[in-house]
Phi, psi and omega in degrees: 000313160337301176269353136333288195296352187258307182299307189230095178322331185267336191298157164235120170211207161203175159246114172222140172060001142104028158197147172279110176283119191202143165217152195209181179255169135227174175202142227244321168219161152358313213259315193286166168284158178284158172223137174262132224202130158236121160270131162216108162252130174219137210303151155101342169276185190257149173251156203249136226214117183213145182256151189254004154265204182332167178259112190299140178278151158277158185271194200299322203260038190254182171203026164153154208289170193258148168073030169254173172258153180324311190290359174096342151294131167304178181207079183298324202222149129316164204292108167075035166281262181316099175261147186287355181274325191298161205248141158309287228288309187266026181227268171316321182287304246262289178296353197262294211303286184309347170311282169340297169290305163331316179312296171282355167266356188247352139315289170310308195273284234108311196277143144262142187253343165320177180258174149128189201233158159284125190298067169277151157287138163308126143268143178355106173307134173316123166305189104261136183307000000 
């Protein structure tokens, strides 16, 4: 929480029972909206990053946003980007910003210009007869 609050000064959060709870503003550029953002870490799990305003827009011809988890947490880092050693603060905060922007560009493009794999439902595996 420490090296949050040092990145980002405004952050609030607490450790309690042996996980963080934190909420903060980030804003990706100059140009851009702020976005209020909840961190939840708790070690040996993945943290998890969700936004807590306004309910983010789509672009027109989408029917739901690209790169989120079902349960509604971005989807920041690929499967094993993130070791439990890494500091949030130089991680998470950094990639959640780059979320963001990829985000307003992808309002604009349509596309995500971001890396990463797309949240598809898996289909049903094939029978063979």
């Amino acid at each position: 929480m420490a090296a949050i609050k040092a990145a980002i000064p405004g952050a609030r959060g607490t450790v309690r029972g042996g996980e963080l709870r934190c909420t903060l503003t980030l804003q990706p550029t100059p140009v851009s909206r702020s976005y209020p953002v909840r961190i939840v870490y708790r070690h040996r799990c993945r943290p998890r990053v969700s936004v807590t305003g306004p309910p983010l827009a789509l672009h027109p011809d989408a029917t739901e946003l690209p790169h989120v988890y079902p349960d509604g947490d971005l989807c920041l880092y690929l499967p094993g980007e993130w070791k439990e050693h890494m500091l949030l603060a130089d991680t998470i905060l950094p990639w959640t910003a780059a979320w963001f922007l990829h985000y307003e560009l992808w309002l604009v493009l349509g596309r995500w210009t971001g890396t990463g794999d797309e949240h598809a439902v898996a289909s049903p595996p094939s029978r063979n007869p």
